[in-house]
N, C-alpha and C positions, 0 to 999 in steps of 0.2 A: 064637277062630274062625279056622279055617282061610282064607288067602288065595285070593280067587278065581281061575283061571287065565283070562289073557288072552284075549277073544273070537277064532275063527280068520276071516278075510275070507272071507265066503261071498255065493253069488249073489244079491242082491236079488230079489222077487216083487215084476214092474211094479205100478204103481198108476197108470201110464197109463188116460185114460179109454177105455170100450168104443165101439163102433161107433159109436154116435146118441148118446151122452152128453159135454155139454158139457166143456170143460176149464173148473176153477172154482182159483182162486188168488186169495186172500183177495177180493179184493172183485170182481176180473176171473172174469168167464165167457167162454169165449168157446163159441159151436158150433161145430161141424164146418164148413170151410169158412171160418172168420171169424178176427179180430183183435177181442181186447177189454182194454182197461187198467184197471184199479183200483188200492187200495191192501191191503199186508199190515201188521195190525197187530201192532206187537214190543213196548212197552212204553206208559208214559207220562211226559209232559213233567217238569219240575220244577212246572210250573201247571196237572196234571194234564189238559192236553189230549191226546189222542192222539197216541203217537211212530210212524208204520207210512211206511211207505215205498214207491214206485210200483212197478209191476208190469204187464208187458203179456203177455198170453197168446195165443199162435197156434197155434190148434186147425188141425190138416189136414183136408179132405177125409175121407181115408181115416185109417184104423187105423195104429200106428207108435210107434216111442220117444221119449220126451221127452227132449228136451235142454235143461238149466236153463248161460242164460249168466248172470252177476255181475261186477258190476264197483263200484269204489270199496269194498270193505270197509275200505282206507285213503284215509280220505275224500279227501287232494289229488290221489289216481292218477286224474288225470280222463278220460286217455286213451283208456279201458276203454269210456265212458259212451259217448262218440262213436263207438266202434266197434260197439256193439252198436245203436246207432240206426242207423247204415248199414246194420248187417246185416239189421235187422227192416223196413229199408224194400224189400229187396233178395227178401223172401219173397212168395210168391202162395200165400196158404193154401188155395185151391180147388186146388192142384197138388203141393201133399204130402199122405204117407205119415205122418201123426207128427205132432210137437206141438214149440215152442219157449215155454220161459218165461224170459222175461228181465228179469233185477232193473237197472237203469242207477244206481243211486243207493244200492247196501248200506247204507253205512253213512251215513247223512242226516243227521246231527247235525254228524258231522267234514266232508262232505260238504258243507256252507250254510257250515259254520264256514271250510273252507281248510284244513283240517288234516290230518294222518294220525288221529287217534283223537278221541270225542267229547265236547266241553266240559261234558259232564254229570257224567262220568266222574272221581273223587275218591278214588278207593278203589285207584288204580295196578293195574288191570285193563282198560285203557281200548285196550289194542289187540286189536279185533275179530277178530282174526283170530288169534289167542291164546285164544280163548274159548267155544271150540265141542268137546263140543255142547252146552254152553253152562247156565244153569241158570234156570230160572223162577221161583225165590224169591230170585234172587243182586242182582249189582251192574247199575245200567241195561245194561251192555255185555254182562253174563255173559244177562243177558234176553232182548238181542237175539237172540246168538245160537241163546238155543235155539229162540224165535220162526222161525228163520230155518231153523237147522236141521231142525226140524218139519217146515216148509214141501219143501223138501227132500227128505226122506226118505220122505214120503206123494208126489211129484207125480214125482223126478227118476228116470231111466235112465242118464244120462249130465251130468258137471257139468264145468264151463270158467270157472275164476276169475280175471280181468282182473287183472294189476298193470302197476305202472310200477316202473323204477329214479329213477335219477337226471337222466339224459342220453335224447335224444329214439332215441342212438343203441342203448340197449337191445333187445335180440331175441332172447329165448332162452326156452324153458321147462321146464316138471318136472312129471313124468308120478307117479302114483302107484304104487311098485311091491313093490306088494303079492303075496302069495301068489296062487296061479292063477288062474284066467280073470279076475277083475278086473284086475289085475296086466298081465295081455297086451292087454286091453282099451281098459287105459290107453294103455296105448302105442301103440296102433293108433290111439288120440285125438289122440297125438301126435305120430303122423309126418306123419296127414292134414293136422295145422296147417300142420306143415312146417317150421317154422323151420331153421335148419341147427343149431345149437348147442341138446343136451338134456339135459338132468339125472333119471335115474329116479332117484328119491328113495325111498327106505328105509324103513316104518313109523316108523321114530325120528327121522325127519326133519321137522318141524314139526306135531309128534305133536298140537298141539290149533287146527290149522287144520280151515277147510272143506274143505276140498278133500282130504285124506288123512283126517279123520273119515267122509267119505261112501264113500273107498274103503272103507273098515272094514268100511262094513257094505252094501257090496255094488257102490257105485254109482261106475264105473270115472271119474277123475278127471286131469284135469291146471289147473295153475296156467301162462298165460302172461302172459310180461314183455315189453311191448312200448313204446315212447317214456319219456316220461320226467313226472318230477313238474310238475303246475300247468300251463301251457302249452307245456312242452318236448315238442311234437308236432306233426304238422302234415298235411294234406290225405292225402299220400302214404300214411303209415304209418294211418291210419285206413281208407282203400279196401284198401289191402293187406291189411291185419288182418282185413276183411270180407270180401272174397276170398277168404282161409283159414276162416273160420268157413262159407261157404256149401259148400267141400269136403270141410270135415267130414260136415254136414250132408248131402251126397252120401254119404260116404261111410259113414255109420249108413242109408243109404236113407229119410232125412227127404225131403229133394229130387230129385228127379229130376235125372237127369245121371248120367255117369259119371267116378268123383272125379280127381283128376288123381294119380302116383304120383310120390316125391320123387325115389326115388335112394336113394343113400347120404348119410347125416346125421352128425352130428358128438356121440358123446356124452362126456359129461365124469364123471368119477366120483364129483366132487364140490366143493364152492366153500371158496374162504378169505376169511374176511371180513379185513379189515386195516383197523385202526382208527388215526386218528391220535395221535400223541405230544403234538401241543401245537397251538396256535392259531398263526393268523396268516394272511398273503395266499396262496392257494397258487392256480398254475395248473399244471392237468394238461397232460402231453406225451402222453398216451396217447387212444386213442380205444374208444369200445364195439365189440365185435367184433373188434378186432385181437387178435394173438398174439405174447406176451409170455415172454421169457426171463427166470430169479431175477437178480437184479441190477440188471436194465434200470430206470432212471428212470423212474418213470410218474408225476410232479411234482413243482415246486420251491415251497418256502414261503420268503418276504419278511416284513420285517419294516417297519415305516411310514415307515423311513424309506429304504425302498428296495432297501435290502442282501440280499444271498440268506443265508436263515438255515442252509437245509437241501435237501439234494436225497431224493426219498423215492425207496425201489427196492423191486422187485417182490421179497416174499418166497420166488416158488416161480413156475413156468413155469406157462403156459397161456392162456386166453382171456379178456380184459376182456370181465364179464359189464356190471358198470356202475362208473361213478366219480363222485367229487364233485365240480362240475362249478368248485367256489370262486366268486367269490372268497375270502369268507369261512370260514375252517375255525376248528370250534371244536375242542378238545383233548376226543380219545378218540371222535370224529366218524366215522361210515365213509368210510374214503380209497376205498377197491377193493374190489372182488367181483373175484374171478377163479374160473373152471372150470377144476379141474386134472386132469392127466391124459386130455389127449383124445384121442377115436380116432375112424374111420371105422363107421359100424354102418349 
């Protein structure tokens, strides 16, 4: 049998609701005009109770695009969760144009647990975000996400997936950049956020996430990274974050206003991961956001009893996207994310 050829990204057909017809997301309706929460069911328990997850849907007033926000698909990025509450408190649905649905809690298993992926999860499929779009007869993870994906694909316009790094000082994103108007789309998603530091990311670039699955098939996407794992965050970086998500939201004509524009941005061609050699006490010299030359020091590792074992250096020049914030490093650990090759756009 002949191999299929690769689907081309093409325009999605809204599945926004019509004029007087509610927004309905798995157990959430809301009307025109309103705020309503429920839950989406994805799978079930090991004690066959229900695995579904919360969900709040804000129906506008008027007619408009739906914007789906998400956060935690790896359950300890809690950061995401908080900003998207800020942000849903910050809307007046009787005064948009459009629709917001937002997931605070993706991945809810790893999410109650503390973890990046969910304690259900045995079968070494267990990161969500890895597993889209996902399968309905599969493993509880590959379940989620077609549950998830589904949901998705019938309700979204436009999608915006929450992560954290490591460090609170994390702020950077990655746009989908896909073949035409999705592709431009994206990026119009992501310069409204604003962050200064971008990554368009390339179909072959985390080819079975959400967020570059939904580009695929139509619905223009970015992933941003903002604070850092478990409480590495704090008041600032959540208003801020909200702030950008309400300019978005301006700037699709969900909300009224007129969006704010950035300037010129910083985009990077692309990241090196740089993994550790060996274990031990390591504290970084570098920080998120700064600009790094190949060579430069970016932490030293100790050994227990004090002694400097190792100084580590940057492999290649460019921007700490995020580091490991130590003490503890385990051997083959992520030391650095760095964006290299940056420029002015």
């Amino acid at each position: 049998m002949a191999a299929k050829k690769p689907a081309k990204s093409k325009a999605k057909k809204s599945a926004k609701p019509k004029t007087n017809r509610p927004l309905v997301v798995g157990t959430a309706t809301a009307k025109p005009g309103t705020k309503a929460t429920g839950w989406l069911q994805l799978a079930e328990l090991p004690d066959g109770q229900p695995l579904q997850i919360p969900v709040i849907a804000v129906r506008g007033a008027k007619p408009g695009p739906t914007l789906w926000v998400e956060a935690c698909i790896h359950g300890d990025e809690y950061a995401g969760t908080f900003i998207i509450h800020e942000f849903i408190r910050r809307l007046n649905a009787k005064a948009m144009s459009g629709n917001v649905v937002a997931v605070p809690a993706l991945n809810i298993t790893a999410f109650q647990a503390g973890k990046r992926t969910s304690p259900f999860e045995i079968h070494g499929t267990g990161d969500l975000n890895r597993n889209f779009p996902g399968s309905a007869d599969g493993t509880v993870t590959e379940q989620m996400g077609h549950a998830i994906f589904s949901a998705i694909t019938k309700t979204a316009d436009y999608l915006i997936d929450f992560h954290t790094g490591y460090v609170r000082e994390t702020r950077w994103l990655l746009y989908a950049n896909v073949e035409g108007e999705v592709g431009k789309k994206s990026e119009r998603l992501a310069r409204a956020y604003g962050f200064d530091v971008i990554l368009p990311a390339p179909p072959t670039t985390l080819g079975a996430s959400a967020f570059m699955n939904a580009a695929k098939r139509g619905i223009p996407a970015i992933i941003v990274e903002s604070g850092g794992f478990g409480p590495a965050f704090d008041d600032r970086i959540v208003a801020d974050s909200a702030d950008r998500l309400v300019n978005v939201a301006r700037m699709l004509g969900i909300v009224p206003g007129k969006p704010a524009e950035r300037g010129k941005l910083t985009y990077v061609a692309d990241f090196a991961w740089v993994n550790s050699r060996q274990g031990g006490l390591f504290r970084p010299t570098v920080l998120g956001g700064q600009r790094i030359t190949k060579g430069d020091v970016v932490g030293r590792f100790y050994d227990l009893y004090g002694e400097l074992v190792e100084e580590a250096r940057a492999p290649a020049s460019g921007i700490v996207l995020t580091l490991h914030p130590g003490p503890m490093m385990t051997t083959g650990d992520t030391l650095i994310q760095i964006g290299v090759n940056p420029r002015e756009v």
